[in-house]
PDB file of N, CA, C and O in Angstrom:
ATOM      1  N   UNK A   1      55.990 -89.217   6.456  1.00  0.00           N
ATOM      2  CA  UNK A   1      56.436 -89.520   5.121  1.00  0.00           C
ATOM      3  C   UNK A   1      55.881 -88.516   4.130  1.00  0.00           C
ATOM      4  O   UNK A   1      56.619 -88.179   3.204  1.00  0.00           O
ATOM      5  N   UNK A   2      54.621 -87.981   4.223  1.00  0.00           N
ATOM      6  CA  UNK A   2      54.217 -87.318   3.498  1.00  0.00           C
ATOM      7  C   UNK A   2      54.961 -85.403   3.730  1.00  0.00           C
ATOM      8  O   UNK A   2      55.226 -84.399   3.069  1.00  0.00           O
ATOM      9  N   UNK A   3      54.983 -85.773   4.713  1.00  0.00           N
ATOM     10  CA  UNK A   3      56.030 -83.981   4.527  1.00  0.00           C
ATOM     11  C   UNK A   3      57.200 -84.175   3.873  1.00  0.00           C
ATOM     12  O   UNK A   3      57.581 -83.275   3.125  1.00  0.00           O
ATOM     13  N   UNK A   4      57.900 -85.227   4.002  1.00  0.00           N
ATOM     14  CA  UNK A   4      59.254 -85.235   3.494  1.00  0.00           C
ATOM     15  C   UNK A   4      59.269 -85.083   1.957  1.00  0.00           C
ATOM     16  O   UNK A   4      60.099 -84.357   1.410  1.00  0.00           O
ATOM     17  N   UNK A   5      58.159 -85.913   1.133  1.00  0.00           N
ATOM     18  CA  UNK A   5      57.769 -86.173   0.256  1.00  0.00           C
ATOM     19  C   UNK A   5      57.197 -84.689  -0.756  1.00  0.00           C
ATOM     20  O   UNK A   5      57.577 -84.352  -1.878  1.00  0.00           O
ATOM     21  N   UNK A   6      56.029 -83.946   0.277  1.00  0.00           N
ATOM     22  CA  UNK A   6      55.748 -82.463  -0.012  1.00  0.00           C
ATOM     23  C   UNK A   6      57.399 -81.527  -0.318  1.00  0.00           C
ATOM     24  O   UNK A   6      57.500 -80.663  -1.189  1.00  0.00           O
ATOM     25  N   UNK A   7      58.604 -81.970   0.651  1.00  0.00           N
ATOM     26  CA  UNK A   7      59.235 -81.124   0.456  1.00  0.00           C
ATOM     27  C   UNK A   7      60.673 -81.337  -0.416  1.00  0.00           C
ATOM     28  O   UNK A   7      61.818 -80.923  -0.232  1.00  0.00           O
ATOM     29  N   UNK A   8      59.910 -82.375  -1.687  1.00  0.00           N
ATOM     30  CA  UNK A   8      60.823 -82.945  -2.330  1.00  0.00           C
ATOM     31  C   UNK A   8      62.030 -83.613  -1.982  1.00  0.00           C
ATOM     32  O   UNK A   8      63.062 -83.615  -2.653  1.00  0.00           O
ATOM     33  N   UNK A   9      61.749 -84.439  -0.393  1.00  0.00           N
ATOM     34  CA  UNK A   9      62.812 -85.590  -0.176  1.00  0.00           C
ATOM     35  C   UNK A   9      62.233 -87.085  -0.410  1.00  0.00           C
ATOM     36  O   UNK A   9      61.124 -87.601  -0.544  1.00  0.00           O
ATOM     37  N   UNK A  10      63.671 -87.524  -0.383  1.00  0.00           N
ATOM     38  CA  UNK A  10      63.352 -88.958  -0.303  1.00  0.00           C
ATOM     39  C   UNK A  10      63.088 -89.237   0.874  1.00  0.00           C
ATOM     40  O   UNK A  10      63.622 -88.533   1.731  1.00  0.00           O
ATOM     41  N   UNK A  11      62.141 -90.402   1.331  1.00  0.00           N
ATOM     42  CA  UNK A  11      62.133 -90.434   2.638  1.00  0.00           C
ATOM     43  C   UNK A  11      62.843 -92.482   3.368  1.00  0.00           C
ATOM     44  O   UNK A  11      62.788 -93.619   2.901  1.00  0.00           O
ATOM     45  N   UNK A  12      63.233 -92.047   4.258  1.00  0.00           N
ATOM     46  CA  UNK A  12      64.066 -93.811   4.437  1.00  0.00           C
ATOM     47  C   UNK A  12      63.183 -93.912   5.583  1.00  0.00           C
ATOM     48  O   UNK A  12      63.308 -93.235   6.604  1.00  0.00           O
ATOM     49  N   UNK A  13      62.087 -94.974   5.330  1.00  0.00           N
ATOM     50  CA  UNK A  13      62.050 -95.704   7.383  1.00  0.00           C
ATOM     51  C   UNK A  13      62.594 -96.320   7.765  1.00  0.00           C
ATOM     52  O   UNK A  13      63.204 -97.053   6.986  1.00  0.00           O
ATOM     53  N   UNK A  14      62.820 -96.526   9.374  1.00  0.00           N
ATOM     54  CA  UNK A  14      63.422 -97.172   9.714  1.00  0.00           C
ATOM     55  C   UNK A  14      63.117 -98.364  10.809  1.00  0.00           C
ATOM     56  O   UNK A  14      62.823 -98.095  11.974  1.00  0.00           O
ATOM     57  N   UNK A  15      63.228 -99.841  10.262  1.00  0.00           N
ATOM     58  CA  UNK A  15      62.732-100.944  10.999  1.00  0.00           C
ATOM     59  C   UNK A  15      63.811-101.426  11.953  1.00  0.00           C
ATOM     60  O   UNK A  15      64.984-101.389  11.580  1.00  0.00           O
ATOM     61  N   UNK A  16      63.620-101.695  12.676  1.00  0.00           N
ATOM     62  CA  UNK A  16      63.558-102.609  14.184  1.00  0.00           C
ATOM     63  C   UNK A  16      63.349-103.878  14.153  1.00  0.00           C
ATOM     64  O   UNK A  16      64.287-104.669  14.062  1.00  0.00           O
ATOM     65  N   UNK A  17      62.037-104.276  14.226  1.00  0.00           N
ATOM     66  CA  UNK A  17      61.554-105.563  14.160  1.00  0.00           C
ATOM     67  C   UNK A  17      61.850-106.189  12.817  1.00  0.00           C
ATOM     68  O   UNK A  17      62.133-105.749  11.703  1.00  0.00           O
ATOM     69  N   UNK A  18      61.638-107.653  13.467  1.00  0.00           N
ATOM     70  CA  UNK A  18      62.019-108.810  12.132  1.00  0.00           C
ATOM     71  C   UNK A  18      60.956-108.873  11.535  1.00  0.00           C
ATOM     72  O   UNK A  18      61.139-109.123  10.344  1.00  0.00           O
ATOM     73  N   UNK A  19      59.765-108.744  11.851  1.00  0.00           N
ATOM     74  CA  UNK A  19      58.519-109.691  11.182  1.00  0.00           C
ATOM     75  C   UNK A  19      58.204-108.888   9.804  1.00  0.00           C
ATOM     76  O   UNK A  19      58.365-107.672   9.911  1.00  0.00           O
ATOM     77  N   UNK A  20      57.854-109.274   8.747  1.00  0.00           N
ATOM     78  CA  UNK A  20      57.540-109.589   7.762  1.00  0.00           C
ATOM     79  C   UNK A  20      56.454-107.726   7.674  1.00  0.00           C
ATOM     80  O   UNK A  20      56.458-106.752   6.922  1.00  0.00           O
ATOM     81  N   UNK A  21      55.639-108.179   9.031  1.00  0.00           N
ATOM     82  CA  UNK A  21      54.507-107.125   8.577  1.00  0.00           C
ATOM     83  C   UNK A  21      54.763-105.906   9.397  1.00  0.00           C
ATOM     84  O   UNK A  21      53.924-105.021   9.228  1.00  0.00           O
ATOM     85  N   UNK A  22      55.551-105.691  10.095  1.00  0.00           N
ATOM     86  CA  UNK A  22      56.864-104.595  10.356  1.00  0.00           C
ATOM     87  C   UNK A  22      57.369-103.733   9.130  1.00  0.00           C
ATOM     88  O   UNK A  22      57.163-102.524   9.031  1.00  0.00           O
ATOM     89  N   UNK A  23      58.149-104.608   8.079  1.00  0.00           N
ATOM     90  CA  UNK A  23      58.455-104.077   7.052  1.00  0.00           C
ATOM     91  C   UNK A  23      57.764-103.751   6.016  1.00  0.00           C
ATOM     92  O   UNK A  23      58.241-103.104   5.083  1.00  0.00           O
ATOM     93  N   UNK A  24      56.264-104.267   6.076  1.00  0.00           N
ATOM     94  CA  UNK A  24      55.213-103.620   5.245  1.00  0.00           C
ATOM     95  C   UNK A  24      54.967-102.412   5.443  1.00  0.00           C
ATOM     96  O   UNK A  24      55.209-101.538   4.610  1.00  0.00           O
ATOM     97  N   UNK A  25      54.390-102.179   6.719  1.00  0.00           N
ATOM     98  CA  UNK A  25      54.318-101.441   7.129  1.00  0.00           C
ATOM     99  C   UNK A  25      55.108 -99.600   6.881  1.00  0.00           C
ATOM    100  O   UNK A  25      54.820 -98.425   6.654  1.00  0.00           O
ATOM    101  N   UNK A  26      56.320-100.612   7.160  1.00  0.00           N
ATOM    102  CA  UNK A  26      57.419 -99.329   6.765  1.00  0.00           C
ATOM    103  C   UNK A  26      57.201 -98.896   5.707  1.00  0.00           C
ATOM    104  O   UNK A  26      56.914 -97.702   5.613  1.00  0.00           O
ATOM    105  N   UNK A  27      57.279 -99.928   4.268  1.00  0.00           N
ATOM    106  CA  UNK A  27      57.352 -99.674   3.076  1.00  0.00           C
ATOM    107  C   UNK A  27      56.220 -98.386   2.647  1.00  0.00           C
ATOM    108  O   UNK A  27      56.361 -97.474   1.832  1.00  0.00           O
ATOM    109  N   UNK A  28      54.747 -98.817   3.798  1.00  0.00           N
ATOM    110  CA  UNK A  28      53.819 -97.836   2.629  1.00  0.00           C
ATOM    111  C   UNK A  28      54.305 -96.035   3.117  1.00  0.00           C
ATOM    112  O   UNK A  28      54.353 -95.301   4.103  1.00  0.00           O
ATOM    113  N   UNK A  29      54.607 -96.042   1.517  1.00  0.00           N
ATOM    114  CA  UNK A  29      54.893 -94.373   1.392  1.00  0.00           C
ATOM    115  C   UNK A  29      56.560 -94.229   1.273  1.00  0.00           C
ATOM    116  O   UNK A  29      57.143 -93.297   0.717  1.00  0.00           O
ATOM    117  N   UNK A  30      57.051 -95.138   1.792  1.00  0.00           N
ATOM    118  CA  UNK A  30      59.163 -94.846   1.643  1.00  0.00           C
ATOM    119  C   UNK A  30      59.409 -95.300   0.655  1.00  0.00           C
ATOM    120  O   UNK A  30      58.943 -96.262   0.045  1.00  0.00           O
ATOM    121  N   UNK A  31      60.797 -94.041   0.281  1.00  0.00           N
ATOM    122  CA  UNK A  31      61.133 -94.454  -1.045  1.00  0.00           C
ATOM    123  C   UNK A  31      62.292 -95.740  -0.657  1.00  0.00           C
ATOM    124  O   UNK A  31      62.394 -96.581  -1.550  1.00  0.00           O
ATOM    125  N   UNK A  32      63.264 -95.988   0.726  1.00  0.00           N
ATOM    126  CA  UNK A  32      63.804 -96.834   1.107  1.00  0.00           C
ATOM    127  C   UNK A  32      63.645 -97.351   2.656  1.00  0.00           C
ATOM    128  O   UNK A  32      62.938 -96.702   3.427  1.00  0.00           O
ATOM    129  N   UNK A  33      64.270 -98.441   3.056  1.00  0.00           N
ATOM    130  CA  UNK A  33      64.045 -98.722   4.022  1.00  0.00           C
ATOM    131  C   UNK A  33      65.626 -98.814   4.634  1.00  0.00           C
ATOM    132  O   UNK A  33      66.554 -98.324   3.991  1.00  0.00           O
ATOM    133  N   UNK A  34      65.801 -99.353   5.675  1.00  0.00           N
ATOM    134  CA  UNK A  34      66.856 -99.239   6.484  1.00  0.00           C
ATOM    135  C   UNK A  34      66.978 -99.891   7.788  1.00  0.00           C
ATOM    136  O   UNK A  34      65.849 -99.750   8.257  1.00  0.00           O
ATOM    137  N   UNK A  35      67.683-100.523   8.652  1.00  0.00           N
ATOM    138  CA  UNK A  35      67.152-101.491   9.608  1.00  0.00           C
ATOM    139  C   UNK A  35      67.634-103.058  10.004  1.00  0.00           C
ATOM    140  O   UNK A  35      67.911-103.743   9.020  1.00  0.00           O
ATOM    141  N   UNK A  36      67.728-103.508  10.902  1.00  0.00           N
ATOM    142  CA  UNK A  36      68.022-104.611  11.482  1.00  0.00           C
ATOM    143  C   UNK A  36      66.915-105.515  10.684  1.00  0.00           C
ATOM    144  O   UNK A  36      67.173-106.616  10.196  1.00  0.00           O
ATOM    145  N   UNK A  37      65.352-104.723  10.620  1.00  0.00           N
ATOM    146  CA  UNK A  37      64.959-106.433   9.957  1.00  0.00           C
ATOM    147  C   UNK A  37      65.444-106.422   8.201  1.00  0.00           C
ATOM    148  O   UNK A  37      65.175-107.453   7.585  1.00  0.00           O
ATOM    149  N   UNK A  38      66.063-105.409   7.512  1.00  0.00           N
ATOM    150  CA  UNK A  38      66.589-105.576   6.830  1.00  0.00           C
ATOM    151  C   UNK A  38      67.828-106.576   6.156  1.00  0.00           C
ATOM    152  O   UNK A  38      67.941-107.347   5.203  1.00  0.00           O
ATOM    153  N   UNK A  39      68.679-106.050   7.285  1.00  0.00           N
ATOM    154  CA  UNK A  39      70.244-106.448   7.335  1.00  0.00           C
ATOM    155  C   UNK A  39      71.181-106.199   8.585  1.00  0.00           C
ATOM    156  O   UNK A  39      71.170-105.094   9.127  1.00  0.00           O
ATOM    157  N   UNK A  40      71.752-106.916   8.910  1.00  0.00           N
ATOM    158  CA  UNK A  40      72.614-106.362  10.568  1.00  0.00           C
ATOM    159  C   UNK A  40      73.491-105.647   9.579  1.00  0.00           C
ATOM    160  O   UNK A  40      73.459-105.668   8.348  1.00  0.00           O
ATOM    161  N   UNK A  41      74.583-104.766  10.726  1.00  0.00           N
ATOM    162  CA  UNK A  41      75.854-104.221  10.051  1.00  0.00           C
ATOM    163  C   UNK A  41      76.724-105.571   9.699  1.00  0.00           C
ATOM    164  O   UNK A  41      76.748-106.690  10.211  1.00  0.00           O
ATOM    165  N   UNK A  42      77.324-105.062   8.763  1.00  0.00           N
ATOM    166  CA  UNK A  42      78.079-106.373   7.773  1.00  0.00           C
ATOM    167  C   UNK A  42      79.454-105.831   7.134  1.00  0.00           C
ATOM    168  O   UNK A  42      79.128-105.184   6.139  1.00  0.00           O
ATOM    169  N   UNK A  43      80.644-105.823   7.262  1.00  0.00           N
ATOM    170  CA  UNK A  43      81.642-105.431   6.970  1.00  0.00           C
ATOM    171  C   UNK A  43      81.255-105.438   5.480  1.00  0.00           C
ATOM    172  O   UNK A  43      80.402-106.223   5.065  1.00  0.00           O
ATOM    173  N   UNK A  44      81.926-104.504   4.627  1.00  0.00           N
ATOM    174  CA  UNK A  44      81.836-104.201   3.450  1.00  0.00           C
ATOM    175  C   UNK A  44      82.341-105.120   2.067  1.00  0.00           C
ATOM    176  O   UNK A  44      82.129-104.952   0.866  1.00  0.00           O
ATOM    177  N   UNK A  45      83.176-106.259   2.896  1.00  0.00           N
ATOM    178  CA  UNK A  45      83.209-107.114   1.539  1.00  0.00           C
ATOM    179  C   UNK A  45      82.207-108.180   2.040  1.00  0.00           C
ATOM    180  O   UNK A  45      82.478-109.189   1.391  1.00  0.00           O
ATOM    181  N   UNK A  46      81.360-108.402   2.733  1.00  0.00           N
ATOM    182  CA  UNK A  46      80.098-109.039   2.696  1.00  0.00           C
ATOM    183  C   UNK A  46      78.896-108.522   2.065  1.00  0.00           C
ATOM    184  O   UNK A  46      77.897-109.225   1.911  1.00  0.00           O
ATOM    185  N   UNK A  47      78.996-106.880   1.568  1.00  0.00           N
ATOM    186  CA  UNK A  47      77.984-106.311   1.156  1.00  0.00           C
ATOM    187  C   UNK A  47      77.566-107.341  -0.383  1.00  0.00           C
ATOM    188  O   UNK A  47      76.605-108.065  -0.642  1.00  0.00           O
ATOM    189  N   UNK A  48      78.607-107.023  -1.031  1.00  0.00           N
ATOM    190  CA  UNK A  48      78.164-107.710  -2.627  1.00  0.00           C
ATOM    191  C   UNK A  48      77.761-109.340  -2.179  1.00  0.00           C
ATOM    192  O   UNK A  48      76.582-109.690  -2.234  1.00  0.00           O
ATOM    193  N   UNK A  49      78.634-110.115  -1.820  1.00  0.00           N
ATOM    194  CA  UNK A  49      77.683-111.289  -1.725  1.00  0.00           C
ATOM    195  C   UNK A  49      76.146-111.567  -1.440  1.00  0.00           C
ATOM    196  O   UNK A  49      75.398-112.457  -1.846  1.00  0.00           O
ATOM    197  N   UNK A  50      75.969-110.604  -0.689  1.00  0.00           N
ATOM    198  CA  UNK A  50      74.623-110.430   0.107  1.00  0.00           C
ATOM    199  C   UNK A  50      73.747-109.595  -0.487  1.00  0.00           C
ATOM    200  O   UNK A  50      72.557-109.730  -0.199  1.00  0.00           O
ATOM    201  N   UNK A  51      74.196-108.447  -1.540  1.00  0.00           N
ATOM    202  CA  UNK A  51      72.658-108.007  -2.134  1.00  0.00           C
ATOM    203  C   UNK A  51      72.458-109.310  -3.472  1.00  0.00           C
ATOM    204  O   UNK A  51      71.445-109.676  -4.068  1.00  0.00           O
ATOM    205  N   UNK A  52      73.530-109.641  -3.555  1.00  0.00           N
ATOM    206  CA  UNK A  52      73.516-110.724  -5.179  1.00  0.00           C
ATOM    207  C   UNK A  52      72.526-111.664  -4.642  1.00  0.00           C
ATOM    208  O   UNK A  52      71.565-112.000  -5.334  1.00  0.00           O
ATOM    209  N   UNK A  53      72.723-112.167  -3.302  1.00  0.00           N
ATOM    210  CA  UNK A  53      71.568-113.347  -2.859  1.00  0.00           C
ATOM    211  C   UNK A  53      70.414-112.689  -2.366  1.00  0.00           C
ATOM    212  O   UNK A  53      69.474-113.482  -2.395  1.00  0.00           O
ATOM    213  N   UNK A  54      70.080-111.579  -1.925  1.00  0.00           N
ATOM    214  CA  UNK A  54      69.164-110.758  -1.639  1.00  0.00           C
ATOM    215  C   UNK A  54      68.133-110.234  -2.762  1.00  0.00           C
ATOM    216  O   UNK A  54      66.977-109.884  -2.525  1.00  0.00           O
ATOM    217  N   UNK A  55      68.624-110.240  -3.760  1.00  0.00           N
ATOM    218  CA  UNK A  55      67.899-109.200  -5.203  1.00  0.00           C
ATOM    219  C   UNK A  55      67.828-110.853  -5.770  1.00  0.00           C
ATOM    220  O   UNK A  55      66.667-111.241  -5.903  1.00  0.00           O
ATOM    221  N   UNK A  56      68.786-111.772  -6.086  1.00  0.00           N
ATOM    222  CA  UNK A  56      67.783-112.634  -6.402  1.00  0.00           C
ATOM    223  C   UNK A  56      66.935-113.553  -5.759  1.00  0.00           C
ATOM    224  O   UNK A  56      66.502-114.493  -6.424  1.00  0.00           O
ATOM    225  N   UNK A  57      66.583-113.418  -4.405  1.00  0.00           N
ATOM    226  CA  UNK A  57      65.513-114.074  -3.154  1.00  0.00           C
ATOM    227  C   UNK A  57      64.646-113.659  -3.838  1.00  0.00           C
ATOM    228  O   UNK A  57      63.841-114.310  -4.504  1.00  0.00           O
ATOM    229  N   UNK A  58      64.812-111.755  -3.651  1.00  0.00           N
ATOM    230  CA  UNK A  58      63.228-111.097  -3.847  1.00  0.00           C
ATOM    231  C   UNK A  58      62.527-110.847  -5.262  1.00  0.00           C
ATOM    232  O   UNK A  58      61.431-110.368  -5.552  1.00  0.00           O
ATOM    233  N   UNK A  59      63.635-111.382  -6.075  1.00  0.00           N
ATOM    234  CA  UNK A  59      62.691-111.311  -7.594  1.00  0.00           C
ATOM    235  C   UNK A  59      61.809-112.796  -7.677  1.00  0.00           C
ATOM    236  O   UNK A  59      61.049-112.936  -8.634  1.00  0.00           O
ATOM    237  N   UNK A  60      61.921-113.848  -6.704  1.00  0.00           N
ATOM    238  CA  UNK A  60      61.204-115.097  -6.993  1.00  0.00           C
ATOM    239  C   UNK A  60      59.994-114.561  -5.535  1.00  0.00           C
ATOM    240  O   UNK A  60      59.466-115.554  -5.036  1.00  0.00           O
ATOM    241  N   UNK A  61      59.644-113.491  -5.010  1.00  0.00           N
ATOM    242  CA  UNK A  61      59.000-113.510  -3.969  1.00  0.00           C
ATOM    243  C   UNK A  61      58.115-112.014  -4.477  1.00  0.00           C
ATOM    244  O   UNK A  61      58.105-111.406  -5.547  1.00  0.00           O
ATOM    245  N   UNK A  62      57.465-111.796  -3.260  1.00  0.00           N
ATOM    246  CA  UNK A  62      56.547-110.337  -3.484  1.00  0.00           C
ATOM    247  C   UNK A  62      57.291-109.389  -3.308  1.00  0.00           C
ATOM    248  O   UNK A  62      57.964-109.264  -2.285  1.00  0.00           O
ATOM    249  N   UNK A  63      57.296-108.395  -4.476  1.00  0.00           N
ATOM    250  CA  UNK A  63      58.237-107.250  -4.621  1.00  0.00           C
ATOM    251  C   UNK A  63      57.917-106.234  -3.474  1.00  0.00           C
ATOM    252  O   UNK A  63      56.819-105.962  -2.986  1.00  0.00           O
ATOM    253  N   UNK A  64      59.109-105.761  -3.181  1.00  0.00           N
ATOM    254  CA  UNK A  64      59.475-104.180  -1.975  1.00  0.00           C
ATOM    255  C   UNK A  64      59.361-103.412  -2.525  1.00  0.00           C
ATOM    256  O   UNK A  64      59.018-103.594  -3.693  1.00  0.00           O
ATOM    257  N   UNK A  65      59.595-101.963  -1.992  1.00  0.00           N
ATOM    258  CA  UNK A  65      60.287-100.906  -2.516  1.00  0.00           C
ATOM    259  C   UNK A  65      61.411-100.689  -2.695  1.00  0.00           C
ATOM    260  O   UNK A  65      61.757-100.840  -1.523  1.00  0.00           O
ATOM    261  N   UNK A  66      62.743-100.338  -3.443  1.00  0.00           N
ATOM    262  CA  UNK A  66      63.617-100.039  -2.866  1.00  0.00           C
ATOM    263  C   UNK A  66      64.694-101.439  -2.426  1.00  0.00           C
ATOM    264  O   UNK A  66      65.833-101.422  -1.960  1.00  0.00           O
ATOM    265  N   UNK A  67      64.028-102.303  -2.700  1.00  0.00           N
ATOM    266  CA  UNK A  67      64.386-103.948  -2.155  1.00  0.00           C
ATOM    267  C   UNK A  67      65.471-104.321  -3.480  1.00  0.00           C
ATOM    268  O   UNK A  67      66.009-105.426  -3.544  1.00  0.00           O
TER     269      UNK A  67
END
C-alpha cells in the first residue's frame, strides 16, 4: 500500500473473507476496498438499492474508509 501511495495511486484491497476483522485489516492504509466480504456481484439495478441501505447501516455504526 505504501508504494502505490509513494507513487501517487490510489490503492484498492482486496477482501475474501467475511469477518469483520478481515476488513479492518484491509482498510489500514486503502483508499478503497473491494471484495466478497464487501458485496457479492449484484446486477446493476440492485446496485442503488443496496448502497442506499449500506451508507445508511454504516453512518449508525463505526465508520470505514471509502464505505
Amino acid at each position: 500500500m505504501s508504494l502505490g501511495h509513494k507513487l501517487g495511486k490510489d490503492v484498492v484491497a482486496r477482501v475474501w473473507r467475511t469477518s469483520r476483522r478481515s476488513i479492518d485489516c484491509a482498510c489500514l492504509g486503502a483508499d478503497y476496498i473491494q471484495g466478497y466480504a464487501v458485496a457479492r456481484p449484484m446486477p446493476a439495478e440492485e446496485l442503488g438499492p443496496w448502497l442506499r441501505h449500506t451508507v445508511r447501516r454504516r453512518r449508525t455504526s463505526r465508520p470505514h474508509p471509502s464505505f
